[in-house]
N, C-alpha and C positions, 0 to 999 in steps of 0.2 A: 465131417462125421455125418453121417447119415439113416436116418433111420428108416425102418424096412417098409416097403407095404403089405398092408393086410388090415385094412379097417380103424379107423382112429381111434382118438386117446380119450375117455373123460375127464373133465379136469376137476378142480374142487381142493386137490391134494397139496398147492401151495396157496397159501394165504395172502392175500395186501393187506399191509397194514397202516393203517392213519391214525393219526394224534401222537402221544404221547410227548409232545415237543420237549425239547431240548431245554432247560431253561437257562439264562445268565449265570445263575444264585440260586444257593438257597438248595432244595431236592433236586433237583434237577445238574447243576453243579456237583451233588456229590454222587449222582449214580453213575456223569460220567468217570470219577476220579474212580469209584467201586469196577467199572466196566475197566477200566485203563489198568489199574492192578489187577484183575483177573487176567487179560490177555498178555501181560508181560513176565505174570510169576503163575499165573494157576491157584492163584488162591482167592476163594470166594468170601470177601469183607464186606460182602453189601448189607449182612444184617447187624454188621459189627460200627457200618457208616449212619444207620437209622433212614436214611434219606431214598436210594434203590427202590422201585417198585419192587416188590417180591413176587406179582402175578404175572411179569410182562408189560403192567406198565394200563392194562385196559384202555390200549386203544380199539377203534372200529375195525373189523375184519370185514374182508370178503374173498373168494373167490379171483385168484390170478387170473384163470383163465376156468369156461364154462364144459368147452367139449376142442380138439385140436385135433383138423387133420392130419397125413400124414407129412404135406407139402408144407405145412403151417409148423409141425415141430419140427421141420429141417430151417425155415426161413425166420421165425419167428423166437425172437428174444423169448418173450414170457412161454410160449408151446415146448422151447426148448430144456425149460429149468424146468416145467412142468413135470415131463414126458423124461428127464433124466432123474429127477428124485423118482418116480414111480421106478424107472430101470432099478437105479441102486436099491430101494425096497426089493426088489424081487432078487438080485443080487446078495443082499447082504442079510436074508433071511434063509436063504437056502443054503450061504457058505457058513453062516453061524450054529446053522441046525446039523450042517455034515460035522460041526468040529467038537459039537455038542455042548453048546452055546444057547443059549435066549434070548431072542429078541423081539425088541419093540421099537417101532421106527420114528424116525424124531418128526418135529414137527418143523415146518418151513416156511419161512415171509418174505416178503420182499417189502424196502420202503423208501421213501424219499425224505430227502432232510435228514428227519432222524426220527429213533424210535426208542422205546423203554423195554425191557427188558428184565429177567429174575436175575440176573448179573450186573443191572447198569444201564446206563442210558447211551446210548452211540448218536453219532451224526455220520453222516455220508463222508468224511473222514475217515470211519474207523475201519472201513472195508467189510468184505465177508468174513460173517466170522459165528462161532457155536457156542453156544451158553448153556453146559450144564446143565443148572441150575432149574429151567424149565425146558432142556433137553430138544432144544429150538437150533435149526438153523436157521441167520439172518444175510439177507441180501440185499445192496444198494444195486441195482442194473448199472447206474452209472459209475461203475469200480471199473468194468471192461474197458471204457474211455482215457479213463485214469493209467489204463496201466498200460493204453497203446500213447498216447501223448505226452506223461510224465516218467514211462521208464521204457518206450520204447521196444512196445511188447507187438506181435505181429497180429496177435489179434485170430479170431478165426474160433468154428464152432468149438474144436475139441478141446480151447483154448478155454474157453467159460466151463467147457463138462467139469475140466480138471481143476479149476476152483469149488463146484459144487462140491465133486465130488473128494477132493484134499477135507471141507469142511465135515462131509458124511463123515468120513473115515475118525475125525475126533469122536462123533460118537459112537461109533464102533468103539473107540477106546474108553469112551465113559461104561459104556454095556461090560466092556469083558477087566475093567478093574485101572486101564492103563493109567487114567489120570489120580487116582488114588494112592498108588505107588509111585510115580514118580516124583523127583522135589524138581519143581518148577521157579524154585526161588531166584535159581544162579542164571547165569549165561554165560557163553564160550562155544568153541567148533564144539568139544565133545560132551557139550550138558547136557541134563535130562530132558530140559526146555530145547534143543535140537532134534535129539534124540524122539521126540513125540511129536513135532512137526514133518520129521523125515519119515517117520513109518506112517501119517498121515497120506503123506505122498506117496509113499510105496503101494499103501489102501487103493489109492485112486490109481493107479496100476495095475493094481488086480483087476480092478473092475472095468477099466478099459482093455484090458486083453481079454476079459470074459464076455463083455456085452455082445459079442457076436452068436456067444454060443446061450448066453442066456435068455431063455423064451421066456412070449408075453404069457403071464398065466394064462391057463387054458385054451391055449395055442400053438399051433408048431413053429409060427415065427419069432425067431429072435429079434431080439431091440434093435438091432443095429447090423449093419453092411459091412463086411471088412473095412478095417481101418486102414489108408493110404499112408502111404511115407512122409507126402505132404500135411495130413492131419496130425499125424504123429510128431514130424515137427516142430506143427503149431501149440501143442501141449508142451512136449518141451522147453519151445523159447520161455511159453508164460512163468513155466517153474522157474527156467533162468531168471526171470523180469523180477523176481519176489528174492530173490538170494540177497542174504543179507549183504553179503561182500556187494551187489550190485545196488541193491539203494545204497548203502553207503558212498559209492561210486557217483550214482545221482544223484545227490545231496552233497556233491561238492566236497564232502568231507576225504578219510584217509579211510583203509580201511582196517577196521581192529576186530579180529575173531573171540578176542575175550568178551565183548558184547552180543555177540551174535546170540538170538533167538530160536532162531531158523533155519538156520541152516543157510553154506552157500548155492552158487547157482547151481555150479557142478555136483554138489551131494545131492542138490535138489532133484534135479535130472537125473543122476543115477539111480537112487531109491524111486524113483519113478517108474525106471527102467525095470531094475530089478524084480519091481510087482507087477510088471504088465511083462515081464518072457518068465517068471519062474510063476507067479500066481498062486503063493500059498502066506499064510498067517505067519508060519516058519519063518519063511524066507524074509520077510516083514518087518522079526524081532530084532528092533536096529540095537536096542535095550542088551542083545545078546553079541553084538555085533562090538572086535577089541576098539576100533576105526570105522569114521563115519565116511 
């Protein structure tokens, strides 16, 4: 994946975050148990747990990256998440406004260890992942590692876009109602809790077949270079690397679709598909959809 030239990026727009450690016991203990039941049912108990930061948790911020040129958000981890949440901003501001929609755009960290959260507290365990709650997307950089070494992912830029960008797209669904209506309680191939991980995916489809044609504000250039076969690919595999059926697979166990969260590799990949060649909200609503 690569991005265009025409003058670099300022950065500012994703946050580092330090402190809020993790603890044994005690709060820290129950923000992750408040975090762990959010991301497996959708339901936010951290104020029901006592224990959950409710602001995020007040650790120090700063600044991921200062200013990235264009060589730098092709090569560089941090210029790359940078320079892609800004894409998806200008992306998912202009498709919400043609649908006649509101938007406001989340906000973004990356961290090491672990962090606190308005959902709960995570460790570098919990992967990337979106908290409602304070309307945050959260990243460990070292999830990309995890997911070429322990599930045997190919790795590769377009490969991380489509994590970021799978994370935006849940808030997409917080902005336009999705997580409100759906029951996130159950799981199985055809649950809700699929069901809103797949049209997350279908999201980061859109916006990977649009970032060619979407310019940088007040610019003629677009984000991005045609996408190669090869790039394409590498999105792909990672969607497969995340299918329930396939951890289940790599974890030794059997595999059981009445569990599944997520979706498998193959719905993963197709609702992928499906929002990066059809590229509409429509085409998206997996919710409407009889088969996943």
């Amino acid at each position: 994946m690569t991005f265009s030239e025409g003058g670099g990026f300022e950065g500012g727009r994703v946050k580092r975050r330090s402190g809020g450690a993790v603890a044994a016991g005690g709060g820290g203990l129950i923000g992750v148990i408040a975090l762990a039941i959010y991301l497996f049912t959708g339901q936010d108990v951290s104020p029901l747990l006592g224990g959950a930061a409710p602001d995020g948790g007040g650790g120090q911020e700063s600044s991921l990256v200062e200013y990235c040129t264009v060589e730098q958000a092709n090569e560089n981890p941090d210029c790359r998440l940078e320079v892609t949440i800004q894409a998806l901003d200008t992306y998912w501001a202009e498709e919400l406004a043609s649908a006649g929609g509101s938007f406001q755009a989340p906000e973004a960290a990356v961290f090491e260890g672990s962090v606190s959260t308005a959902c709960g507290a995570a460790s570098s365990a919990t992967g990337p992942f979106y908290c409602p709650a304070d309307q945050s997307i959260y990243v460990d950089l070292g999830f990309f590692r995890t997911l070429q070494t322990q599930f045997g992912a190919q790795g590769g830029p377009l490969a991380e876009m489509y994590v970021y960008a799978h994370e935006y797209g849940h808030h997409v669904q917080n902005l336009t109602g999705v997580f409100q209506r759906a029951d996130r309680s159950g799981g199985g191939a055809e649950s809700d809790s699929v069901r809103v991980e797949l049209q997350a995916d279908c999201y980061a489809g859109m916006w990977a077949g649009a970032a060619t044609q979407t310019l940088r504000p007040g610019t003629d250039v677009p984000y991005l270079q045609p996408i190669t076969a090869e790039e394409l690919a590498q999105a792909l595999d990672a969607a497969a690397a995340v299918g329930d059926d396939h951890i289940q697979q790599q974890s030794g166990g059997g595999v059981d679709s009445d569990t599944w969260t997520h979706g498998s590799s193959e719905q993963r990949q197709r609702w992928f598909t499906i929002g990066y060649e059809q590229g509409s909200l429509e085409a998206c609503d997996t919710f409407a959809a009889q088969t996943l």
